[in-house]
N, C-alpha and C positions, 0 to 999 in steps of 0.2 A: 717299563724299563727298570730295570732294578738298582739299588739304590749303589751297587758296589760298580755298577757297569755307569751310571752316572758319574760317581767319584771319580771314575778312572778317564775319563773325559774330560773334565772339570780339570786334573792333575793335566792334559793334555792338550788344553785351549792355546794358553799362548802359543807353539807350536804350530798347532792347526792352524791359526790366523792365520801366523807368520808365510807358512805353506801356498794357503789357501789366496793370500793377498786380497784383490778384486777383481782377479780374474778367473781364477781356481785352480788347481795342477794340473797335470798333463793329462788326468783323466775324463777331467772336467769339461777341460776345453775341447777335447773327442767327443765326448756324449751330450754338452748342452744344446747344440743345435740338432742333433736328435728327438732329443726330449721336447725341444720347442715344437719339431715338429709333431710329434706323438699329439700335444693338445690340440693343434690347430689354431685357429683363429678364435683367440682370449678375448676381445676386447671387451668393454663389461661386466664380462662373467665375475663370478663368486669364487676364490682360489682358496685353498688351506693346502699349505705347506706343513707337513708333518715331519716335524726333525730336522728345523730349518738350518740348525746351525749358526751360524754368523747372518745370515740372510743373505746370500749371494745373490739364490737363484729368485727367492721373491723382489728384489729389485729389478730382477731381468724381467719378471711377470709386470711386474705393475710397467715396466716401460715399453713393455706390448698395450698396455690400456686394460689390466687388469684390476680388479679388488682381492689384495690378495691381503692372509692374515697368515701368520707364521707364530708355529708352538713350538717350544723348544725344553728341555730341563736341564738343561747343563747350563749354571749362573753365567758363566766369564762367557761363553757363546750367544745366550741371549742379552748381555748386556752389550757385546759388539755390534748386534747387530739392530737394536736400538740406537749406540753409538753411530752407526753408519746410516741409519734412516730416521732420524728422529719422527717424521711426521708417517711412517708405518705403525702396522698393526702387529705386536709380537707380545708373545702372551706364553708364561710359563705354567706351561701344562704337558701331561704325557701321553704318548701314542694312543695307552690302553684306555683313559679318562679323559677327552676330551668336553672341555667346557662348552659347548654348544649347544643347544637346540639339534630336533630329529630334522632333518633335510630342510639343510641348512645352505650348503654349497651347490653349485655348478660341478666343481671338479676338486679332487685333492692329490697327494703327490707324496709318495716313499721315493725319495732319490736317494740312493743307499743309504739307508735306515735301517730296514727290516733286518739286517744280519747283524746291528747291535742291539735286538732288542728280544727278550726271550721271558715269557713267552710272545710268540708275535701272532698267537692266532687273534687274543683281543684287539690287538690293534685295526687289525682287518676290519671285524667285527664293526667296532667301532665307525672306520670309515664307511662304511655300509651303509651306518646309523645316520651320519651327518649328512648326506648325499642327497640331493632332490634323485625323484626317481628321473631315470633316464640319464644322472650321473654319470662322469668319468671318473675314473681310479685310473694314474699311470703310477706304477712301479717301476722302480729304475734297479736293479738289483743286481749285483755279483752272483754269476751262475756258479750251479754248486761244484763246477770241476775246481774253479778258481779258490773257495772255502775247506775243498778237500785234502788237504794237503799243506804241511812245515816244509819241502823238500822243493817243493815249485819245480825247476829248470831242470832236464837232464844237458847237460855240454859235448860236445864232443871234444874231439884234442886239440881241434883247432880253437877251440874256445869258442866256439858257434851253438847255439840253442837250437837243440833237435829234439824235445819231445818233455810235454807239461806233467810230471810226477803226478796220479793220484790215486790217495794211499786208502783213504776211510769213506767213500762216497755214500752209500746206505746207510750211514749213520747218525743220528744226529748227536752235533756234540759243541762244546765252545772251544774254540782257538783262541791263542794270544796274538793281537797282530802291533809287530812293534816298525815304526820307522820314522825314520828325522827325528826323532826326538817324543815321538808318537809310541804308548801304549794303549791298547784298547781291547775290547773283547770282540769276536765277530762269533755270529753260530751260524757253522753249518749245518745245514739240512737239503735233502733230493727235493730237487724242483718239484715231483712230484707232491714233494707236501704242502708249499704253496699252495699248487692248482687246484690239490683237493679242497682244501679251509677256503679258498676264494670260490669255488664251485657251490661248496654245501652252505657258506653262506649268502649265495644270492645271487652272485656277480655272472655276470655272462663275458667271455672273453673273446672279446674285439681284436685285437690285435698283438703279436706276440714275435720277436726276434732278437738274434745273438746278434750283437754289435763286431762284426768284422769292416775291415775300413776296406775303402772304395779304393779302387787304382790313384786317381788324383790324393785321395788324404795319404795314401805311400808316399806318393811323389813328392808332397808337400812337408812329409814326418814321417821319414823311414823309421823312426822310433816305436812307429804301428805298429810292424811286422809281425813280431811275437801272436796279436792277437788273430794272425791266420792260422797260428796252431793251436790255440787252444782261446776261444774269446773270453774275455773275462766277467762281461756283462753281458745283461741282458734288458730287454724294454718289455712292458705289458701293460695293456688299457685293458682294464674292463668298465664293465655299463652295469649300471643297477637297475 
């Protein structure tokens, strides 16, 4: 991660907490039980959270009955979530250089990560490295439609959301993405370059989908809606 996209995180901690509380936003709380499902049944297992953040979601691992260990490089974020777990494992270090031993983990975790962080092929790499063989890799990521694009929403006159602007998709490039009080960088890139860098380094892909919400999660947060036009994430396990 580089050092000016750490800074600009750092500059954007408090916010995030504030945002994030202990529960997480509204995105969060759509995708975590997703994600929980994607690993299956943790108990035991060896976890690294890469770009933990505050530690949310490694609290949620460990209280599935997991050994989970969270890296972070953003000071005011690793120190929350130290603050929030004192008897956890949280360790400042970065995607690209992780401090560990070769196959090391059960399973490790990009829960939107990868589109702060450029280049993201080492990061990959890396997890690769730490992974016992027969590893999982979940990737939690913003699909590139959702990256592509400053314009997001086209309206109609009724003030209704009819169709998700996207302007630069083949390209790969960094965006600014500002909100609450939140500045940061995110980079887009085609999925396809993902799949390629996780292909040619090793990974076999198990499992892959666009996060569109079920009839019941409408029912329950018509505030979904949006992502039956255009989803914003995506989920993907691979196996080493």
């Amino acid at each position: 991660m580089l050092d000016e996209d750490i800074q600009l995180w750092q500059n954007s901690a408090d916010a995030w907490i504030r945002i994030l509380d202990t529960r997480g936003d509204k995105s969060r709380r759509f995708l975590d039980p997703r994600v929980h499902a994607a690993f299956g049944d943790v108990q035991g297992r060896n976890i690294l959270d890469i770009g933990c953040g505050e530690g949310r979601f490694c609290r949620q691992l460990q209280e599935r009955g997991a050994n989970v260990i969270g890296v972070e490089p953003t000071p005011k974020l690793l120190e929350q979530a130290i603050q929030q777990d004192p008897q956890g494992d949280y360790r400042d270090a970065r995607a690209e250089a992780l401090p560990f031993p070769n196959e090391t983990f059960d399973a490790v975790l990009f829960y939107l990560v990868l589109i702060d962080i450029e280049p993201f092929e080492p990061a990959i790499d890396e997890a690769f490295r730490v992974l016992k063989p027969g590893g999982k890799c979940v990737i939690v990521n913003s699909t590139g439609m959702n990256t592509a694009t400053n314009r997001f929403w086209e309206w109609n006159e009724a003030g209704e959301r009819t169709a998700w602007l996207v302007e630069h998709y083949g390209t790969r490039q960094r965006v600014v993405a500002e909100w609450n009080g939140i500045r940061v960088h995110n980079y887009h890139r085609p999925l396809g370059t993902y799949f390629t860098h996780c292909l040619n380094s090793g990974f076999q892909l198990r499992h892959y989908d666009e996060q569109i919400p079920t009839e019941a999660e409408l029912a329950a947060n018509p505030e979904l809606a949006p992502h039956l036009i255009c989803p914003c994430f995506n989920i993907q396990v691979w196996q080493k």
